[in-house]
mmCIF file of the N, C-alpha and C atoms, coordinates in Angstrom:
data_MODEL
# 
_entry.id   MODEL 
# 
loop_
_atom_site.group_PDB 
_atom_site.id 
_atom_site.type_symbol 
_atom_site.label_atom_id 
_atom_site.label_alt_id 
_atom_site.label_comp_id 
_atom_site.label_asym_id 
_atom_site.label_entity_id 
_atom_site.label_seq_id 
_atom_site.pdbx_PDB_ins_code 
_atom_site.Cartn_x 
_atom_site.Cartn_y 
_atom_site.Cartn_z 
_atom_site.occupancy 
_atom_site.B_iso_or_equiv 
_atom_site.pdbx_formal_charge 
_atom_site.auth_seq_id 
_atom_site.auth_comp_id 
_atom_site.auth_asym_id 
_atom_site.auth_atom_id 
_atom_site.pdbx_PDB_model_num 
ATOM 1   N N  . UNK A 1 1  ? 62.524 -48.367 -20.351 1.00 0.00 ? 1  UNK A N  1 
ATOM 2   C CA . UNK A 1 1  ? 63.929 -48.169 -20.041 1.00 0.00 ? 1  UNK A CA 1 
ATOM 3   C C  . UNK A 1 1  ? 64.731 -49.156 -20.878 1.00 0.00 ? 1  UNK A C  1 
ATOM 4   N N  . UNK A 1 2  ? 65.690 -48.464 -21.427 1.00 0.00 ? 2  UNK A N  1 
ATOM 5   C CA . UNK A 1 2  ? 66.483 -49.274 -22.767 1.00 0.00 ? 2  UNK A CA 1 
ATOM 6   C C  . UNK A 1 2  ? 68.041 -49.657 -21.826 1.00 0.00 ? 2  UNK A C  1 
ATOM 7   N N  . UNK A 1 3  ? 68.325 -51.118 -22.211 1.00 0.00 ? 3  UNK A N  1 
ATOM 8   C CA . UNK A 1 3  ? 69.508 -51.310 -21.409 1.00 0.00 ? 3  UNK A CA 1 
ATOM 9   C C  . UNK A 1 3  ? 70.650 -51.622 -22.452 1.00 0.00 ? 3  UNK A C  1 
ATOM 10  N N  . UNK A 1 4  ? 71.742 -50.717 -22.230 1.00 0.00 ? 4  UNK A N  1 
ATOM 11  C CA . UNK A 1 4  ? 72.761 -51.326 -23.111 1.00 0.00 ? 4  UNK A CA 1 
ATOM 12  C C  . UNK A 1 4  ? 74.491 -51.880 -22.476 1.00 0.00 ? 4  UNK A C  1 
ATOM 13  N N  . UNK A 1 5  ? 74.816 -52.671 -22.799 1.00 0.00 ? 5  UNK A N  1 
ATOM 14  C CA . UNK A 1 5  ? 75.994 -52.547 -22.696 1.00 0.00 ? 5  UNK A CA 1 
ATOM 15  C C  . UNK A 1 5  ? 76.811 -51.360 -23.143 1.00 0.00 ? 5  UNK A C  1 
ATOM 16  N N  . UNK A 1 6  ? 77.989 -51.328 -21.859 1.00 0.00 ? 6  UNK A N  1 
ATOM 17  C CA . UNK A 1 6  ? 78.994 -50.439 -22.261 1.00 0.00 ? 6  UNK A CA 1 
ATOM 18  C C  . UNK A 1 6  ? 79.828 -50.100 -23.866 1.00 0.00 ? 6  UNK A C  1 
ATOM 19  N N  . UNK A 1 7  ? 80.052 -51.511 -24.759 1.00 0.00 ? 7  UNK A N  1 
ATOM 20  C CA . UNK A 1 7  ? 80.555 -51.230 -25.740 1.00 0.00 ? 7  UNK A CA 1 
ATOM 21  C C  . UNK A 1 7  ? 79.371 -51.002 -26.723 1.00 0.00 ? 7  UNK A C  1 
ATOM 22  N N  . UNK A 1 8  ? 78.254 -51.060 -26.467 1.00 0.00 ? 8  UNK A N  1 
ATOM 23  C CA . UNK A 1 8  ? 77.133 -50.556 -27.625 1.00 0.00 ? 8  UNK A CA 1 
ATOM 24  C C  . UNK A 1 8  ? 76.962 -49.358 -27.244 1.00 0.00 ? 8  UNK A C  1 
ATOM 25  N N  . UNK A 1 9  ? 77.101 -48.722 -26.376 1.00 0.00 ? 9  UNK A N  1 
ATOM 26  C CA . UNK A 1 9  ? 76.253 -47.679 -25.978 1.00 0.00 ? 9  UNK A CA 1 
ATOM 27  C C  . UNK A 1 9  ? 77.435 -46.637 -26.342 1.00 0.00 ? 9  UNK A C  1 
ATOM 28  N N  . UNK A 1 10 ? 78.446 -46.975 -26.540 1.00 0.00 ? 10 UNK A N  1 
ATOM 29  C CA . UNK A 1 10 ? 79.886 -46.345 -27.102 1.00 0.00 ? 10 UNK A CA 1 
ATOM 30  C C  . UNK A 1 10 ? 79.727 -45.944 -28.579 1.00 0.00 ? 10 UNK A C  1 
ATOM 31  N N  . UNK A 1 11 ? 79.453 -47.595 -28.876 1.00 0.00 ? 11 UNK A N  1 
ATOM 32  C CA . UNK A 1 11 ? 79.071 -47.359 -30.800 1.00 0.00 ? 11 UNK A CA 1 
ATOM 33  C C  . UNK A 1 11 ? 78.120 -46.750 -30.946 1.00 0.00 ? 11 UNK A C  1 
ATOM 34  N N  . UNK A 1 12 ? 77.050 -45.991 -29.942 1.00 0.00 ? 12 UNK A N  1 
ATOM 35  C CA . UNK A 1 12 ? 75.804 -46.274 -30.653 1.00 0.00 ? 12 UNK A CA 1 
ATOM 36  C C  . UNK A 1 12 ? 75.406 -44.656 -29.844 1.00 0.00 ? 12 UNK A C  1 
ATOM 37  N N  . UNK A 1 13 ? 76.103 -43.740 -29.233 1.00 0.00 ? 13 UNK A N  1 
ATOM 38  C CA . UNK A 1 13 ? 75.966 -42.854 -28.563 1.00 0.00 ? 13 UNK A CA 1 
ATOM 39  C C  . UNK A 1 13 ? 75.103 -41.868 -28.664 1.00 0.00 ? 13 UNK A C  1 
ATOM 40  N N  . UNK A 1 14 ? 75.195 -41.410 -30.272 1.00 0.00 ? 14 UNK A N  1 
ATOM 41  C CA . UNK A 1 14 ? 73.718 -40.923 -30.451 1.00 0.00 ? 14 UNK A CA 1 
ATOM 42  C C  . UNK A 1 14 ? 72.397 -41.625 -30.436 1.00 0.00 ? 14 UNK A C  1 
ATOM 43  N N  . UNK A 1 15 ? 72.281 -42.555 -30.394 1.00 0.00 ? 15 UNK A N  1 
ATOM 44  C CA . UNK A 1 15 ? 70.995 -43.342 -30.365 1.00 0.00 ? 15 UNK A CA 1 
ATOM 45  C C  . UNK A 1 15 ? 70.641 -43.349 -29.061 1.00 0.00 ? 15 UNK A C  1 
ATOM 46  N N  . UNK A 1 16 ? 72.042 -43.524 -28.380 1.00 0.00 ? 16 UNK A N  1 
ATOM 47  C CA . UNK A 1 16 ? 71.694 -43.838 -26.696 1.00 0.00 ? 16 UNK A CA 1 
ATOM 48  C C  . UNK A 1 16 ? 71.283 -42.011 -26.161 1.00 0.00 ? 16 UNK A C  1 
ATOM 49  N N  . UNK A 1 17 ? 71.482 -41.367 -25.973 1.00 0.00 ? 17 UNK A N  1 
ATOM 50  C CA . UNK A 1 17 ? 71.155 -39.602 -25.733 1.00 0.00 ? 17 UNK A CA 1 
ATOM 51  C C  . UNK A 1 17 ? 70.127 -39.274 -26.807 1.00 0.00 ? 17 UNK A C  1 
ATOM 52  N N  . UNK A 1 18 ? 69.793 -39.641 -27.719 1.00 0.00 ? 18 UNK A N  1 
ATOM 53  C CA . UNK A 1 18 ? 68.265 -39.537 -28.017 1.00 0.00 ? 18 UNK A CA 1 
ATOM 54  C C  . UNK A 1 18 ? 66.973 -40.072 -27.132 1.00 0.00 ? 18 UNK A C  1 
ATOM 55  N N  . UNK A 1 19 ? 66.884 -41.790 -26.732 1.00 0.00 ? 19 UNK A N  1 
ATOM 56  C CA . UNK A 1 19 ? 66.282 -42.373 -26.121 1.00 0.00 ? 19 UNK A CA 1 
ATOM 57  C C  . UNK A 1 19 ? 66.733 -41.722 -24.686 1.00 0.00 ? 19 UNK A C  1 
ATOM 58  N N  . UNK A 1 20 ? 67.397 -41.338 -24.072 1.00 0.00 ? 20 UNK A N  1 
ATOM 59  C CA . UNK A 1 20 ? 67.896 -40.641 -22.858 1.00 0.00 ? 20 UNK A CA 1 
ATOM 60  C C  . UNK A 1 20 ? 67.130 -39.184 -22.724 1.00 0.00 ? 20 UNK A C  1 
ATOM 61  N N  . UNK A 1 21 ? 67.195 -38.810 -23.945 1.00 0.00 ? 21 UNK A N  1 
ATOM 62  C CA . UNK A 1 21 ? 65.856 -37.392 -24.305 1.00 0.00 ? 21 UNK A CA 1 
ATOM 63  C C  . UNK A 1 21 ? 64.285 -37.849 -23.328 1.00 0.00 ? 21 UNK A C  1 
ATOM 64  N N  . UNK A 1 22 ? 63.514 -38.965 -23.958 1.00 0.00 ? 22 UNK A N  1 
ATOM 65  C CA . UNK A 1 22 ? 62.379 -39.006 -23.263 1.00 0.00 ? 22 UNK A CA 1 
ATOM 66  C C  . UNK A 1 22 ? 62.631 -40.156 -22.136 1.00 0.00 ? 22 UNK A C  1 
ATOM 67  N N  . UNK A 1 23 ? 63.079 -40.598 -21.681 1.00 0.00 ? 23 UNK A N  1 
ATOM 68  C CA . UNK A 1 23 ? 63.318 -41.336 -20.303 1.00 0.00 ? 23 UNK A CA 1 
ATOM 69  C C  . UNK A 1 23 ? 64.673 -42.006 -19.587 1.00 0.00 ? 23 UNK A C  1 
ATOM 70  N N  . UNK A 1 24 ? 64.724 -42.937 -19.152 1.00 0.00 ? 24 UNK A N  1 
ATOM 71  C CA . UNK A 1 24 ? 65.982 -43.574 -18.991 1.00 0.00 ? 24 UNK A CA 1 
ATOM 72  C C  . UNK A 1 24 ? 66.824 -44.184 -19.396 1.00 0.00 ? 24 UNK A C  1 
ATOM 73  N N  . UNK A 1 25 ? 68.108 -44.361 -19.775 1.00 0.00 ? 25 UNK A N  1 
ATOM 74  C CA . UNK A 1 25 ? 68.731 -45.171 -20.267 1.00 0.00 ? 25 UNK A CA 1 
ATOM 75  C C  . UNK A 1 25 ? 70.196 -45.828 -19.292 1.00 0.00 ? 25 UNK A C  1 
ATOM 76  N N  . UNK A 1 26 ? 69.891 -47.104 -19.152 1.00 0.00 ? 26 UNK A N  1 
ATOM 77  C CA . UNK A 1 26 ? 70.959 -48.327 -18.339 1.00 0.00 ? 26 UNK A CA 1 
ATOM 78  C C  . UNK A 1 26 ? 71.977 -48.127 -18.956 1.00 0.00 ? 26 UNK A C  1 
ATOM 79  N N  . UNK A 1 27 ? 73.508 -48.146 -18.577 1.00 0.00 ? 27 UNK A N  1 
ATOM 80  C CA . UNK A 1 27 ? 74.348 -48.697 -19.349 1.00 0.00 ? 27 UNK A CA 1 
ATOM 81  C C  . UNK A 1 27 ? 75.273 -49.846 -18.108 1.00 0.00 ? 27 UNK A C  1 
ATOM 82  N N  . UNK A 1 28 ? 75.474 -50.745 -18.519 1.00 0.00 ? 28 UNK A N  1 
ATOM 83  C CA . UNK A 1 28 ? 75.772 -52.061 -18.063 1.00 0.00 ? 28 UNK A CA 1 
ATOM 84  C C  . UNK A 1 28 ? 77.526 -52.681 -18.666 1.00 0.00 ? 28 UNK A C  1 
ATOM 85  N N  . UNK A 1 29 ? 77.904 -52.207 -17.856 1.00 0.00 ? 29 UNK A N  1 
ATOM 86  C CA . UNK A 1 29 ? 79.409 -52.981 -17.660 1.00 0.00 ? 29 UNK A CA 1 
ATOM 87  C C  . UNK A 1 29 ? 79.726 -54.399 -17.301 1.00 0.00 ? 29 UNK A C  1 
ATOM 88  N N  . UNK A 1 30 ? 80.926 -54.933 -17.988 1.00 0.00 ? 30 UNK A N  1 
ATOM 89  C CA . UNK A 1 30 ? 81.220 -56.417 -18.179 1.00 0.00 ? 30 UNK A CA 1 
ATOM 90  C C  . UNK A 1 30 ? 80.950 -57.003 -16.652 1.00 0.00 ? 30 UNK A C  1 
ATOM 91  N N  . UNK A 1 31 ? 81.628 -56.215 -15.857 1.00 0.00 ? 31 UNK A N  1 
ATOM 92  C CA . UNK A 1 31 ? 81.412 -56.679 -14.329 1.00 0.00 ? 31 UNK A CA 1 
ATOM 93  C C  . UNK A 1 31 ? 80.162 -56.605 -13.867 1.00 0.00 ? 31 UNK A C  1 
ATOM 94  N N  . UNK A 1 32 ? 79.539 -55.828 -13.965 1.00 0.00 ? 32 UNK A N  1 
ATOM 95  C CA . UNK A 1 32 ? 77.455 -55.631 -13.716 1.00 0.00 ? 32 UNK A CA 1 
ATOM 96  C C  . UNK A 1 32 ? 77.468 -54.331 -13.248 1.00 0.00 ? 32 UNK A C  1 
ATOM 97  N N  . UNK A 1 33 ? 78.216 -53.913 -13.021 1.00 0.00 ? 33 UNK A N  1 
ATOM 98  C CA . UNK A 1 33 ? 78.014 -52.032 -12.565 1.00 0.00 ? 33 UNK A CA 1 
ATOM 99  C C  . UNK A 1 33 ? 77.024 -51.546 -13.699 1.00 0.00 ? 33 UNK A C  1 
ATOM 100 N N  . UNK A 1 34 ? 76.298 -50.724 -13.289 1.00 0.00 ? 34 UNK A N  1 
ATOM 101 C CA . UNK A 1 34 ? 75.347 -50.203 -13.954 1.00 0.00 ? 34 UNK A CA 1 
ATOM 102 C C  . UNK A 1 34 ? 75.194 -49.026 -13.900 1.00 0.00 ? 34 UNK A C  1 
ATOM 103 N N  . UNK A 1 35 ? 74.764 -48.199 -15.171 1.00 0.00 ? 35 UNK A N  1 
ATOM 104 C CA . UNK A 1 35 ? 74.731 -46.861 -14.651 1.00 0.00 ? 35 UNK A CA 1 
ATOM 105 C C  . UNK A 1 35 ? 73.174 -46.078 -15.314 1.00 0.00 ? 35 UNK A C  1 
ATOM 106 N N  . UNK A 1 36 ? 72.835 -45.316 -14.693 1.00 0.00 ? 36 UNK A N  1 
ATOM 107 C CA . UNK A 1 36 ? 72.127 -44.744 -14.931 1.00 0.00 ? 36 UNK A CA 1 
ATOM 108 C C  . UNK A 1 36 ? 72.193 -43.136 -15.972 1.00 0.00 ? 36 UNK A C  1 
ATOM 109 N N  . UNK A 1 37 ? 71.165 -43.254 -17.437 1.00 0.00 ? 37 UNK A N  1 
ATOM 110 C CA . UNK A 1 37 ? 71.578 -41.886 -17.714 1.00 0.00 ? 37 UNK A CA 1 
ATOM 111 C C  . UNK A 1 37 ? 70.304 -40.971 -18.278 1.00 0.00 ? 37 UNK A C  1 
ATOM 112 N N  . UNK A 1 38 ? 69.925 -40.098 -17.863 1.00 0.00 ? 38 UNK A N  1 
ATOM 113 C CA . UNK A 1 38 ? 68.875 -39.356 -18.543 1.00 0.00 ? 38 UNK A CA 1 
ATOM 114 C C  . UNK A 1 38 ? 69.215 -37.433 -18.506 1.00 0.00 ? 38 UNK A C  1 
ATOM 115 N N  . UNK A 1 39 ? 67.987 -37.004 -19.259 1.00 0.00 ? 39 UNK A N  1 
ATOM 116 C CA . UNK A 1 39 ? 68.344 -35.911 -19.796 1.00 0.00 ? 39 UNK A CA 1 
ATOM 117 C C  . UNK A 1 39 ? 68.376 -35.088 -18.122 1.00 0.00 ? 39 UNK A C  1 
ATOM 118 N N  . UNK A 1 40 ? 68.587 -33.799 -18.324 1.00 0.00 ? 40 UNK A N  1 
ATOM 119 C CA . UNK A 1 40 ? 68.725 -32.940 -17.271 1.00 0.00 ? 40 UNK A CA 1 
ATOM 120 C C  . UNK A 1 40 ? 67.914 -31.922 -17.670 1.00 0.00 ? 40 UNK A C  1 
ATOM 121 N N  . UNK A 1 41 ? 67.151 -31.051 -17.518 1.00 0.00 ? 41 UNK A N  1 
ATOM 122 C CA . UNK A 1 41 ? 66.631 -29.973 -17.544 1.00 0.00 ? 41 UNK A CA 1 
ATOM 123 C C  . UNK A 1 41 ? 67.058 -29.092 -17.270 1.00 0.00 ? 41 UNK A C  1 
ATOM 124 N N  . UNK A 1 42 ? 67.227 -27.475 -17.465 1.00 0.00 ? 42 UNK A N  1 
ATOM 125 C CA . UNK A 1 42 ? 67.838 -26.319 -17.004 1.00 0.00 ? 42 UNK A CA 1 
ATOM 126 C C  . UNK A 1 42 ? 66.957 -25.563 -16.275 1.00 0.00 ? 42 UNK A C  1 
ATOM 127 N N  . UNK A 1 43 ? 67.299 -25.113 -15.063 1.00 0.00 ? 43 UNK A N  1 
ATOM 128 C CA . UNK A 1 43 ? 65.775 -24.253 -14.181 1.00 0.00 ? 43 UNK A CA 1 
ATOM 129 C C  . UNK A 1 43 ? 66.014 -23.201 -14.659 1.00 0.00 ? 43 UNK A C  1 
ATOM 130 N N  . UNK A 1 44 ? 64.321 -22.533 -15.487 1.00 0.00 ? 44 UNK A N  1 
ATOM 131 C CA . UNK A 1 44 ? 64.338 -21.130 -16.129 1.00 0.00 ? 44 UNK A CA 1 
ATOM 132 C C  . UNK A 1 44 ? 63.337 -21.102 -15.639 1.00 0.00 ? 44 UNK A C  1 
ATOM 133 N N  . UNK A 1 45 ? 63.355 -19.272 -15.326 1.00 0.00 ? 45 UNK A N  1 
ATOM 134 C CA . UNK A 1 45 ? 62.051 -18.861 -14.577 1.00 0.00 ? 45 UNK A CA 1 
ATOM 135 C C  . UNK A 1 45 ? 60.858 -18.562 -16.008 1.00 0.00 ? 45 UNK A C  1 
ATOM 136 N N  . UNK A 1 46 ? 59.965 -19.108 -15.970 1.00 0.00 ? 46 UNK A N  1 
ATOM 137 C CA . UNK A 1 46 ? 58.757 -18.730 -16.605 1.00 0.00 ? 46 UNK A CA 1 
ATOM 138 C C  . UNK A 1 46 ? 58.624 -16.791 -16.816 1.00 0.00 ? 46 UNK A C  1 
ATOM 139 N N  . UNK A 1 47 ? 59.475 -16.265 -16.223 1.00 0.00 ? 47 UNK A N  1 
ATOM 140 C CA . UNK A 1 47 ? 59.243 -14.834 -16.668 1.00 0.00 ? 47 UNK A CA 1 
ATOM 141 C C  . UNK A 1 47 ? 60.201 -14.293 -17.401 1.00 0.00 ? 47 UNK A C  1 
ATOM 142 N N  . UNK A 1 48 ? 61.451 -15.127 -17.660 1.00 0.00 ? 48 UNK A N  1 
ATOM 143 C CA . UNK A 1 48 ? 62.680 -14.586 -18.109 1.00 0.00 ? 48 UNK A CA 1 
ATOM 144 C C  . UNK A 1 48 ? 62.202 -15.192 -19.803 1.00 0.00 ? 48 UNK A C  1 
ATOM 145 N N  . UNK A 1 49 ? 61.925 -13.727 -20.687 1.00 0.00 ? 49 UNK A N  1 
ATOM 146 C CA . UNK A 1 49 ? 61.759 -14.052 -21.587 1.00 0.00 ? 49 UNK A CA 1 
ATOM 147 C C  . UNK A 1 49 ? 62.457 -13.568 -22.521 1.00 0.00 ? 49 UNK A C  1 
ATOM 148 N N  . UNK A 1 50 ? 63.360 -14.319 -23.772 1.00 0.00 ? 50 UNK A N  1 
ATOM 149 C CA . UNK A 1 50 ? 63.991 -13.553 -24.169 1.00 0.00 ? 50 UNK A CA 1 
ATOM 150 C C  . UNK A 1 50 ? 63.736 -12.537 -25.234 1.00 0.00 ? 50 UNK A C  1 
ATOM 151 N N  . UNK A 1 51 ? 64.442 -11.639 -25.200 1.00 0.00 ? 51 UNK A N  1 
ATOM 152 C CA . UNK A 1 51 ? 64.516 -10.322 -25.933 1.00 0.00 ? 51 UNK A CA 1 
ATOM 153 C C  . UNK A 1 51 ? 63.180 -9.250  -25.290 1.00 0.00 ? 51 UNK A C  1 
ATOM 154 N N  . UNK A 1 52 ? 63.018 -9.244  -24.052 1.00 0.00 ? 52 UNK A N  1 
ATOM 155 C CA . UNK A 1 52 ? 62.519 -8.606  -23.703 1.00 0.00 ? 52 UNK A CA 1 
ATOM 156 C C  . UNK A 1 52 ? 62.997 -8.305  -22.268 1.00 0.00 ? 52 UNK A C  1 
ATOM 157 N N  . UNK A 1 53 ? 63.549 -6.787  -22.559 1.00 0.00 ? 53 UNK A N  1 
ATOM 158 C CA . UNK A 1 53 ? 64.012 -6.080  -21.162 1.00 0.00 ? 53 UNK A CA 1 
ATOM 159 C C  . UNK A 1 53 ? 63.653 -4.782  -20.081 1.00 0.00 ? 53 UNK A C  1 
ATOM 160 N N  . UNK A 1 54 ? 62.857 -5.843  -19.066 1.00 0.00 ? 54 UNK A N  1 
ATOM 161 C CA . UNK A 1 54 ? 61.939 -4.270  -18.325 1.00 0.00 ? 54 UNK A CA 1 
ATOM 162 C C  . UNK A 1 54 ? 62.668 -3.600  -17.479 1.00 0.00 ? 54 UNK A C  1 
ATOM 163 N N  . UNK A 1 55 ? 63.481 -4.102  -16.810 1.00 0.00 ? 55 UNK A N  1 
ATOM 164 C CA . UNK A 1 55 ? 64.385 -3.197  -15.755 1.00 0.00 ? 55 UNK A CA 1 
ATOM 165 C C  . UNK A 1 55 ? 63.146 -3.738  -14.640 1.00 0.00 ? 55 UNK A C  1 
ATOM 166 N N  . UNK A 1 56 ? 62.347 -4.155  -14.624 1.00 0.00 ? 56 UNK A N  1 
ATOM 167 C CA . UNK A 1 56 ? 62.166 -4.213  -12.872 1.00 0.00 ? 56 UNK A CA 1 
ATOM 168 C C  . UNK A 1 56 ? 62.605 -5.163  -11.758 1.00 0.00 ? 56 UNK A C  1 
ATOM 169 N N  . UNK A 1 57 ? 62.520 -4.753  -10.883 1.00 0.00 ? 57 UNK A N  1 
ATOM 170 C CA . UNK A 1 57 ? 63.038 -5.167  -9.971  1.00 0.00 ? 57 UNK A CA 1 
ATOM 171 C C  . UNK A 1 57 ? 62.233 -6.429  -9.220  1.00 0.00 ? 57 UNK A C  1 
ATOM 172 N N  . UNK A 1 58 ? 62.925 -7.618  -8.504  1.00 0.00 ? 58 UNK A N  1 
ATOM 173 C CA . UNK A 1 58 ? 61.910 -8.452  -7.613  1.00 0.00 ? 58 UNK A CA 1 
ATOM 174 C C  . UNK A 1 58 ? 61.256 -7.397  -6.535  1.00 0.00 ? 58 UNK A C  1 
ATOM 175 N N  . UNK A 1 59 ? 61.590 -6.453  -6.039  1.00 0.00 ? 59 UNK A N  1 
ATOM 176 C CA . UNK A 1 59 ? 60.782 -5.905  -5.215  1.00 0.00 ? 59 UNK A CA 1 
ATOM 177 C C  . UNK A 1 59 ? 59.423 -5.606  -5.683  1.00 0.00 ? 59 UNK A C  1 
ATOM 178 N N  . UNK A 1 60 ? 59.561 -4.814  -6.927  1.00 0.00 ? 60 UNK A N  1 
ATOM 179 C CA . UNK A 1 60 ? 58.484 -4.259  -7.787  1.00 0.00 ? 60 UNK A CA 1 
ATOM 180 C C  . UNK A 1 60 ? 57.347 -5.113  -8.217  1.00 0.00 ? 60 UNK A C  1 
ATOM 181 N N  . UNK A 1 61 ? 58.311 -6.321  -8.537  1.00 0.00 ? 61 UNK A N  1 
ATOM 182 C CA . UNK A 1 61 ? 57.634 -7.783  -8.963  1.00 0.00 ? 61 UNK A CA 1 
ATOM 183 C C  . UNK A 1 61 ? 56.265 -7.450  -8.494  1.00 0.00 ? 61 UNK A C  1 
ATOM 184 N N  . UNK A 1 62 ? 56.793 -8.089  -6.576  1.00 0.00 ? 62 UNK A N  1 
ATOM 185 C CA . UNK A 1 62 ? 56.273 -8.495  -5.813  1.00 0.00 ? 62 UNK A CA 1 
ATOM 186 C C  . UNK A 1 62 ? 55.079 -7.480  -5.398  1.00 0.00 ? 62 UNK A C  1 
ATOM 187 N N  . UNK A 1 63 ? 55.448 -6.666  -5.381  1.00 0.00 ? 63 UNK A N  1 
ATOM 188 C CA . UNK A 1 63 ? 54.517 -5.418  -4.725  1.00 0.00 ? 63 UNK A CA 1 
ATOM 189 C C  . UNK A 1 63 ? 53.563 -5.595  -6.097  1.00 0.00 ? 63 UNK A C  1 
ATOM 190 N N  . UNK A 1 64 ? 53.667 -5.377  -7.436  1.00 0.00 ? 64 UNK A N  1 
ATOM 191 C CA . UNK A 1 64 ? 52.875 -5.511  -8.401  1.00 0.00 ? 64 UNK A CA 1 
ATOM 192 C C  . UNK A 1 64 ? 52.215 -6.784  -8.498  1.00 0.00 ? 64 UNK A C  1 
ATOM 193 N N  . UNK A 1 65 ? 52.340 -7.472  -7.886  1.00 0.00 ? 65 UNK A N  1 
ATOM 194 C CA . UNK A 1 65 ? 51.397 -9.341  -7.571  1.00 0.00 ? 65 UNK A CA 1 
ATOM 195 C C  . UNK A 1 65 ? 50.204 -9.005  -6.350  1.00 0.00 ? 65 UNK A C  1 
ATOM 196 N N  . UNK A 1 66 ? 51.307 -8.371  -5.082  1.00 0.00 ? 66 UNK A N  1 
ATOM 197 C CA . UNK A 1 66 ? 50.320 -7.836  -3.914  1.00 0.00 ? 66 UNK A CA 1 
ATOM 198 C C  . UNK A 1 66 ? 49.409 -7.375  -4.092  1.00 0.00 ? 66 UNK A C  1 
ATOM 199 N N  . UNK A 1 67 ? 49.625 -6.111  -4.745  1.00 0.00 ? 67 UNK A N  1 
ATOM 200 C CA . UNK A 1 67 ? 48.565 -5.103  -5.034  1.00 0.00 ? 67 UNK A CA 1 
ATOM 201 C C  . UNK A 1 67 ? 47.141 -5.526  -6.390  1.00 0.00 ? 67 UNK A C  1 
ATOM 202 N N  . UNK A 1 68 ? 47.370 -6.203  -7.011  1.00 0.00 ? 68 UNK A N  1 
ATOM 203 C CA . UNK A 1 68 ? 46.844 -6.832  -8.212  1.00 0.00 ? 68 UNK A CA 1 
ATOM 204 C C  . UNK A 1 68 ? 45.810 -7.720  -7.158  1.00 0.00 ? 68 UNK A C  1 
ATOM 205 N N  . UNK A 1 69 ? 46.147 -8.554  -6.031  1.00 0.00 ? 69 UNK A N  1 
ATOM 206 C CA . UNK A 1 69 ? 45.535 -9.330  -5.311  1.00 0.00 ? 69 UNK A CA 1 
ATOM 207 C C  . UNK A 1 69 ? 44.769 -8.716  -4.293  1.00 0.00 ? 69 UNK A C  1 
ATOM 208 N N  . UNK A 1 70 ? 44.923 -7.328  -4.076  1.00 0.00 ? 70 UNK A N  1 
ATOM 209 C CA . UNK A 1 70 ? 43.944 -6.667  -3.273  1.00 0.00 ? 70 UNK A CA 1 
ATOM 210 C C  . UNK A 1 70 ? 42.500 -6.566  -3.797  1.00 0.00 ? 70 UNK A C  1 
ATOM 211 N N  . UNK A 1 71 ? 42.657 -5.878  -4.661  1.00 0.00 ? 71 UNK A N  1 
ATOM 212 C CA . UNK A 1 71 ? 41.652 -5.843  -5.865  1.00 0.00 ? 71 UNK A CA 1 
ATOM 213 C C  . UNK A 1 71 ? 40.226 -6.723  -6.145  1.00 0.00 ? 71 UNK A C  1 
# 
């Protein structure tokens, strides 16, 4: 975890959101407030793939998982 002050982390913003890419990054104000910053992830379903469009439905999904598991 990389700690910077507020006015470096200003000058230095891309450096700081790169290192924020693989873990945490401090940023530390004159008074001691501190803040915390790291990347965020977006929730995507493992089936939503792009450029490929089936039309089915979660019902269908599901019934096509069920039935596969009878088997």
């Amino acid at each position: 975890m990389r700690v910077f002050t507020y006015s470096e982390a200003r000058k230095r913003l891309a450096e700081v959101l790169d290192l924020a890419e693989n873990g945490e990054v401090v940023i530390k104000r004159r008074n001691g407030e501190t803040f915390s910053l790291k990347r965020t992830r977006k929730a995507v379903s493992p089936l939503d793939i792009e450029g490929l469009k089936l039309d089915v439905s979660t019902t269908e999904l599901v019934s096509a998982v069920r039935e596969s598991r009878e088997r």
